[in-house]
N, C-alpha and C positions, 0 to 999 in steps of 0.2 A: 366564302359567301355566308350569309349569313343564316342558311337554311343549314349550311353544313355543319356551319358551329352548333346552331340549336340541336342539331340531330346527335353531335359526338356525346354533346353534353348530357342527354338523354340515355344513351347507350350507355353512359358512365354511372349513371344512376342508377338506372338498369343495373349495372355490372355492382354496385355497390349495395344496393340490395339482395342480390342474389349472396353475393360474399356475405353478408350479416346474416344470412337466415342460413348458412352453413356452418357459423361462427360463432354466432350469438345465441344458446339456446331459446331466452328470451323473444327472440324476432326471427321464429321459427318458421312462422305461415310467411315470412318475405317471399318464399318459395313462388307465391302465387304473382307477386306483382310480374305484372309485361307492361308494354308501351299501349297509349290511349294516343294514336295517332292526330285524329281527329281534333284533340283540346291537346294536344303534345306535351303531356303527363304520361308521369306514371302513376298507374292505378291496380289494387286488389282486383285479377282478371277473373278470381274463382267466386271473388262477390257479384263482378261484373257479372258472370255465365257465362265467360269464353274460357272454353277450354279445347286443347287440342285436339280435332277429329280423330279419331285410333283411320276414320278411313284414310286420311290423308298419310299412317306412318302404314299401314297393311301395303298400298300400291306402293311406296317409297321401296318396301322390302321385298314384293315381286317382281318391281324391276330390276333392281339389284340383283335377286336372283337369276331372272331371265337374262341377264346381262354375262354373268359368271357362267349361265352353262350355255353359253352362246359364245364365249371364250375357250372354254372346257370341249364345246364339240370340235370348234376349228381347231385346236391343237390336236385332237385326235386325227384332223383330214390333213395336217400338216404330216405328210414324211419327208424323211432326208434321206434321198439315196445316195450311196457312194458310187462312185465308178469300180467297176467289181475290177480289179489290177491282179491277176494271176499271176505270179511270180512265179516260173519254172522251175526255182532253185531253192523257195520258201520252205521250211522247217516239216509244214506241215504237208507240201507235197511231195517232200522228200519221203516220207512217212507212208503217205497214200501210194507212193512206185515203189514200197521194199525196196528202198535204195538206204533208207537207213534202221 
């Protein structure tokens, strides 16, 4: 469709500036460009004044936390018990009867 293509082709510029401003000392601040959805450009986001919320990446990292020791606690309530199999004739109860 034709929304798809405008938008790859977006991401690719996107992507093409990013690579220049990691590349090219010269087009250093590319750093800044992102997508202008709106007019489907890309534009200076740091001239613009969007910058990324730090609160949007703080909750990304609490959940993530909260996620790990919410994994972390159930493996702790996870046990594996074996069926306890007495062997009469085992090494070590041979050892516990003084039989050897």
């Amino acid at each position: 469709s034709m929304v798809s293509t405008q938008s790859t082709g977006l991401v690719a510029k996107l992507r093409a500036f990013h690579n220049a401003s990691q590349t090219i000392e010269a087009k250093k601040n590319f750093k800044w460009i992102g997508l202008d959805l709106e007019s489907g450009k890309c534009r200076d986001n740091k001239e613009a004044g969007v910058l990324e919320p730090e609160l949007s990446k703080v909750k990304s990292l609490k959940f993530a936390t909260e996620a790990a020791i919410t994994i972390l606690r159930i493996d702790d309530m996870i046990k594996i018990y074996q069926p306890s199999k007495e062997d009469p004739n085992s090494y070590a109860n041979a050892v516990k009867q003084g039989r050897l």
